[in-house]
N, C-alpha and C positions, 0 to 999 in steps of 0.2 A: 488560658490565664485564670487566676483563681488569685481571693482574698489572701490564702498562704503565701504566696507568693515571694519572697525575699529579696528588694531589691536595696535594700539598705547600702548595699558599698555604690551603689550610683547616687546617693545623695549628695555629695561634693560637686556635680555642674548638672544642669540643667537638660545640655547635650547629651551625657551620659544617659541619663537617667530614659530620657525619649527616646534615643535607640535603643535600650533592652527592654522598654515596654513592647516597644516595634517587631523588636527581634522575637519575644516572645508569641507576638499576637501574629505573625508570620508563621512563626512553627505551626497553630493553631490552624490558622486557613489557608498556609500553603502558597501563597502568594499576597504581597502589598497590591493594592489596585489603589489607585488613585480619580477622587479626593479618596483621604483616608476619612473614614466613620466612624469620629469619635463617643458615639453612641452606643455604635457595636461596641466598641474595647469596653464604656462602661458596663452594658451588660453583661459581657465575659468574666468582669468581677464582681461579678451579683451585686450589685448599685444599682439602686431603685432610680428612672430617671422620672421627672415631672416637672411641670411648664407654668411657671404661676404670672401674676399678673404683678411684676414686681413694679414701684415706680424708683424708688432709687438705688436696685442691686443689679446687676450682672447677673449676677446666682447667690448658691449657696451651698457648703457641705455641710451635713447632719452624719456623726459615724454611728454607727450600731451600739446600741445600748446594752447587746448582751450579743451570749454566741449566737443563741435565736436570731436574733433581730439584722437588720440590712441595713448598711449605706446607703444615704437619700442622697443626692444630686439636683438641686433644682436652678432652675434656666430661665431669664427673665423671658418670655412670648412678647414682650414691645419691641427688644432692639432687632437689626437688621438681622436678618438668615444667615448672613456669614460672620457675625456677632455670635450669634447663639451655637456655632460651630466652634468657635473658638472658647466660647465660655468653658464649654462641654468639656475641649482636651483639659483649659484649665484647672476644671472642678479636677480630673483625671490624677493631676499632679496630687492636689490635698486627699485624693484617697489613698494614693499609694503612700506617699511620706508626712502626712498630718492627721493622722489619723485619731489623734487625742482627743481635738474639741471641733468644735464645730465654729464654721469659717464665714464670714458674709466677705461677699466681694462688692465692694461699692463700683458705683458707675462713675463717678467722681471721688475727685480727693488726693489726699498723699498717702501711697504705696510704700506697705513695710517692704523689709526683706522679703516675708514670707512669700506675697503677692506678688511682688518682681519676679518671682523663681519661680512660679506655678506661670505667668503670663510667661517667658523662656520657654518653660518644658513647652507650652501647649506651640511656641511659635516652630519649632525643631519637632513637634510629634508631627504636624499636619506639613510640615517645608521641609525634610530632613535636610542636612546640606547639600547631600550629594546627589539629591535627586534636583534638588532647587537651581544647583549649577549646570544640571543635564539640560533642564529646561530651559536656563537663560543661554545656554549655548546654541541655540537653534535661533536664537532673535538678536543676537548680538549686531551690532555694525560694523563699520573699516577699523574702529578705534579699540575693538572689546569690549564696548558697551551698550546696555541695553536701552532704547531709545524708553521715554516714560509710558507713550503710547502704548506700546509690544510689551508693557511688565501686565498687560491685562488678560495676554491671553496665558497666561503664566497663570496668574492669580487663580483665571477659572481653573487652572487644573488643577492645583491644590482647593478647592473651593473655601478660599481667604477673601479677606476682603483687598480690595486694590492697595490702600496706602500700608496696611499690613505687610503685602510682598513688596513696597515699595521701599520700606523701611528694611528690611529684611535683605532684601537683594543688594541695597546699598551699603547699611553697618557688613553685615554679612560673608559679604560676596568682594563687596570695592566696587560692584558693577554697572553703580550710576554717576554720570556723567559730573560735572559742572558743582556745585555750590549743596551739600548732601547736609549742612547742617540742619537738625531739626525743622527750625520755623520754616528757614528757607523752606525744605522738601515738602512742605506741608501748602506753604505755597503755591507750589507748582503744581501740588496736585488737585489743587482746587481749580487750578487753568483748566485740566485736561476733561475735565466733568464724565468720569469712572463710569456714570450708569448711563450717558449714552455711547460709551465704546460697547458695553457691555449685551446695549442692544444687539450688536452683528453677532452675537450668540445664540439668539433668540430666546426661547424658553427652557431648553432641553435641559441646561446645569443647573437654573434653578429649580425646574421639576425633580429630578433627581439628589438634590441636596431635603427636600422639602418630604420626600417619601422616606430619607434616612431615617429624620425624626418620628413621624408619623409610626416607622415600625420597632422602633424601640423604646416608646413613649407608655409610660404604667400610668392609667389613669382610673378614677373612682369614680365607678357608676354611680350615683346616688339613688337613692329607695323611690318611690314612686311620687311619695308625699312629701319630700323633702321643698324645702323653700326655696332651694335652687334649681329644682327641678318644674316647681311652680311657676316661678320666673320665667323659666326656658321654654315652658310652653307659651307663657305668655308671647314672648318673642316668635317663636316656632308661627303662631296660628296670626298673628298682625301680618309678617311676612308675606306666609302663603298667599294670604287674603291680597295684600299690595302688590305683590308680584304678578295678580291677574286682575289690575285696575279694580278690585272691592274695594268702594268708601267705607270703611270702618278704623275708627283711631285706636289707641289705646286703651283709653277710659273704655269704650265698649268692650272690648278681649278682655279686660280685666274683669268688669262687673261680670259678663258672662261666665267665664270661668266661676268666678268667686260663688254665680250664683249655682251651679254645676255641683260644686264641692261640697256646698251646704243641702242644697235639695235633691241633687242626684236625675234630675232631669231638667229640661227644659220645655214644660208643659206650659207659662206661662207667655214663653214666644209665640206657639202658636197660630195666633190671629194676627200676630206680625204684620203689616204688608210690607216693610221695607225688605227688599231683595237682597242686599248687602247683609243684614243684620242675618237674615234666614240662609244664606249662603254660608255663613262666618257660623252658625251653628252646626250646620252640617262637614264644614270644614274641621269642627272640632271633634265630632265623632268619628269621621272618618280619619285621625291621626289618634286617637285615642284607641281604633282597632288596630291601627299598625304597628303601634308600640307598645300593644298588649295582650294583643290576641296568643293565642295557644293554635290555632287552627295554622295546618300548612303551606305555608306559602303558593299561588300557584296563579298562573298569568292569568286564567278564569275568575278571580278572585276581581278583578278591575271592575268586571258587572258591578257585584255587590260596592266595590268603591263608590263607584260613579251613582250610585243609590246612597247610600250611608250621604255623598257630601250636595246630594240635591234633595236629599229626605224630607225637609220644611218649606220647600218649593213646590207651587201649585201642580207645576208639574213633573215633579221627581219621581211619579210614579207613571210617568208616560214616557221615558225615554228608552229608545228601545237598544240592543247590545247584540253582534257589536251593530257601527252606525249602517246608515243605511241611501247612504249618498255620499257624494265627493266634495272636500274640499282643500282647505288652503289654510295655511298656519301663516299666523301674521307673523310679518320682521323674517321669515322663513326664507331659504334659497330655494329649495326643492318643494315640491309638492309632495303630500300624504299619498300615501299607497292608496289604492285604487279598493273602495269599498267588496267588491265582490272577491278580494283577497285576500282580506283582513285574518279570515279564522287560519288559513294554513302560514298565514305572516304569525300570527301567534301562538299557533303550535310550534312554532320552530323558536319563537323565544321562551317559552314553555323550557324548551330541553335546554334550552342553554341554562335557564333558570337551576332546573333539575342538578344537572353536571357542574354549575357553581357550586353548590350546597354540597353536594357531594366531595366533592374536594378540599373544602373550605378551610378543613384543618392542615391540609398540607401548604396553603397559602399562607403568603408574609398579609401584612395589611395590607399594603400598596398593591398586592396584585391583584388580592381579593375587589379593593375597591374600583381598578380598572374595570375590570370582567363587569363588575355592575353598574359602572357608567356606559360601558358601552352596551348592557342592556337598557337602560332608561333612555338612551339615546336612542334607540331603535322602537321602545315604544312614542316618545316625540313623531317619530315618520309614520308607524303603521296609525299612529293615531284614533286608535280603536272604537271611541267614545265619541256622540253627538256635541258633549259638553263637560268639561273638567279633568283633560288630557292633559294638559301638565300640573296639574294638585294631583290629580293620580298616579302619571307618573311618576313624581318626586314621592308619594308617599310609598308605591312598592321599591324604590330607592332606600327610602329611610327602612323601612321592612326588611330588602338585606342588609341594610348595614348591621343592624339590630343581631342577625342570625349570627353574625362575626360577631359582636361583643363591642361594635362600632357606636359609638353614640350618634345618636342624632343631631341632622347640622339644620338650620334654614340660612339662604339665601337672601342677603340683605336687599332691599328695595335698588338702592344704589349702586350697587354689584349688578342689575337686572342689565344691563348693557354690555356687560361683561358676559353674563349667562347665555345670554343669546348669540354674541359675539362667536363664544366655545362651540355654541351646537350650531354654528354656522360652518364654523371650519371642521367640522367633522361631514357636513353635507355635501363640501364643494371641496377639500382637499381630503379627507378619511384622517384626520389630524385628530385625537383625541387628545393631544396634551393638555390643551387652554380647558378643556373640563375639569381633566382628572386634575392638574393644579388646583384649580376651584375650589370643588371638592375635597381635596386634602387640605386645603388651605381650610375652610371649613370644619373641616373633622377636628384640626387642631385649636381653631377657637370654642368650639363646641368641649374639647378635653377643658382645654385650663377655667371655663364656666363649670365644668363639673366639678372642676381640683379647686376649689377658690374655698372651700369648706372643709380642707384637706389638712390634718392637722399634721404637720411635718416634725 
């Protein structure tokens, strides 16, 4: 599918116009899979997508200002996951048939024409009817109808939101039961409370609706010195620091940095003896080599880590690599690998390192970023280091992301339950979902901090 494209004689319904986008985007890859990925279709028509931090839009389309130039699409990152799904097929509609000016779609308010018929196409792009009916015929009752409960595993398969297929399946279909007007049905579906049905799902469809984005998301690196980029360190090194019980607040991360920028060292910390403060320095160098270095990645690299982030520590120059005894990771299910194993447990994440990088370019995002959570994961167990195993491993983490074009994310303090939660069930079931969600879910707040300065 391409900008040329001519679908002008389906602008008369809504219907029409969804299935010959369908039909096209079928010819394309040969088969419809479901959810459909309304991300893909827009990048098939060269539309630039992006995730801003909107507060009172949905989205928005920008068309191209010249031949050169590209249709922008952007997608508010506050509303829910199967919100920003539907935005997506929406914007879909104003590219194909409104291509004149450029469109906001409010969150509230009164809905022209125009907006009625782009929400249509996008509800028929992602539910087509004949498949919506395929599905509600599997869950039907004695009567021909589909119980409100059972419109949910429906929903997941189109990945919509529930009252979306609820509303759909009823105007639609005719396939819900009892009292279908509006308010009513709206009623009703605030009985059934959607996100704990949604639980007996588990993670699996919003992992997979969450990696669409992820890999069809155009986002803007910003220059090194940029102010948003400043900030994010600023956040980046509080984190790290709170994520391994270091008292240091804000006001410190910032003075230091600030005083970093200006003097280009930190000769005046020193004679420091606060351990937090001299930690939280060495925490900055050592994320300042990973997001800057030129030298090659390489699992040997964690020595010089674990020096870089103990460097202003009385004794950063006494720990030895790798460790040289056995222990125990707190909050942990398993125990660390056995010290006398460590270097050939690390030559073998060495290759795997090696063979990511190598491949890197044939990878989507989302696969890329699996392959490197479940190396960071595996340095968690070998645990290589006396002291600052996981700020090293999340930095040779942010290291690959970086070799992808990945921005870097940190892990919010509040999220640390969460965090530990994911490398648990990767220890006791080999589950790496609850990360790699994490993590992408990350990467995507990390994009739209970097797009926030993004002139659309």
């Amino acid at each position: 599918m391409n900008k040329q494209l001519d679908y002008s004689k389906y602008f008369s319904s809504p219907e029409l116009l969804a299935n010959a986008v369908l039909e096209q985007y079928k010819t394309e890859i040969g088969k419809i899979e479901y959810p459909i990925n309304p991300f893909k279709i827009l990048k098939s028509l060269d539309v630039k997508l992006v995730i801003k931090n909107f507060k009172d839009l949905e989205g928005l389309y920008i068309p191209a200002l010249s031949e050169e130039d590209i249709d922008v699409v952007a997608i508010n990152f506050n509303r829910p996951l199967h919100r920003q799904r539907f935005t997506a097929a929406h914007e879909i509609c104003h590219c194909i048939k409104d291509k004149e000016n450029p469109i906001l779609c409010p969150i509230n308010g009164r809905k022209n024409n125009i907006e009625k018929f782009a929400d249509s196409f996008a509800g028929y792009l992602l539910m087509p009817i004949k498949e919506l009916y395929k599905q509600v015929q599997k869950y039907v009752n004695e009567n021909g109808y589909i119980d409100l409960e059972n419109v949910i595993y429906v929903s997941e398969y189109f990945g919509v939101s529930f009252e979306s297929c609820v509303f759909n399946i009823a105007y639609r279909l005719k396939k819900i039961e009892g009292n279908t007007d509006s308010k009513e049905l709206k009623k009703r579906i605030r009985k059934i409370h959607p996100d704990k049905l949604r639980e007996k799902f588990g993670i699996k469809n919003t992992l997979k609706l969450t990696r669409e984005i992820v890999d069809f998301y155009c986002y803007a690196r910003p220059k090194r010195n940029t102010a948003t980029n400043i900030k994010f360190k600023q956040f980046l090194v509080l984190n790290e620091n709170r994520l391994e019980d270091i008292n240091i607040n804000e006001e410190q991360v910032n003075y230091i940095l600030a005083d970093l920028r200006l003097n280009n060292n930190f000769s005046q910390y020193g004679s420091d003896s606060n351990p937090n403060i001299l930690e939280a320095l060495g925490n900055i160098e050592l994320l300042e080599y990973v997001l800057n270095t030129n030298e090659k990645i390489d699992v040997w690299k964690l020595q010089k880590m674990q020096s870089l982030l103990y460097k202003y520590t009385p004794f950063g120059n006494q720990l030895p690599f790798p460790r040289q005894e056995n222990n125990r990771i707190n909050g942990a299910e398993v125990s660390t690998v056995d010290y006398r194993l460590i270097p050939e447990e690390l030559i073998k994440v060495g290759e795997q390192i090696n063979m990511l990088i190598d491949k890197k370019e044939l990878m989507t995002i989302h696969e890329y970023v699996l392959y490197a959570v479940k190396i960071h994961h595996r340095l968690t167990v070998i645990h290589p280091l006396n002291n600052g195993n996981g700020r090293c491993s999340r930095a040779m983490l942010l290291w690959l992301l970086r070799l992808k074009n990945i921005p870097p994310i940190y892990i919010q303090l509040e999220e640390k339950p969460r965090y530990i939660k994911a490398l648990n069930m990767i220890d006791t079931k080999g589950d790496y979902d609850y990360l790699e969600l994490l993590i992408l879910e990350e990467i995507i707040h990390s994009m739209v901090i970097f797009d926030e300065k993004l002139e659309l």
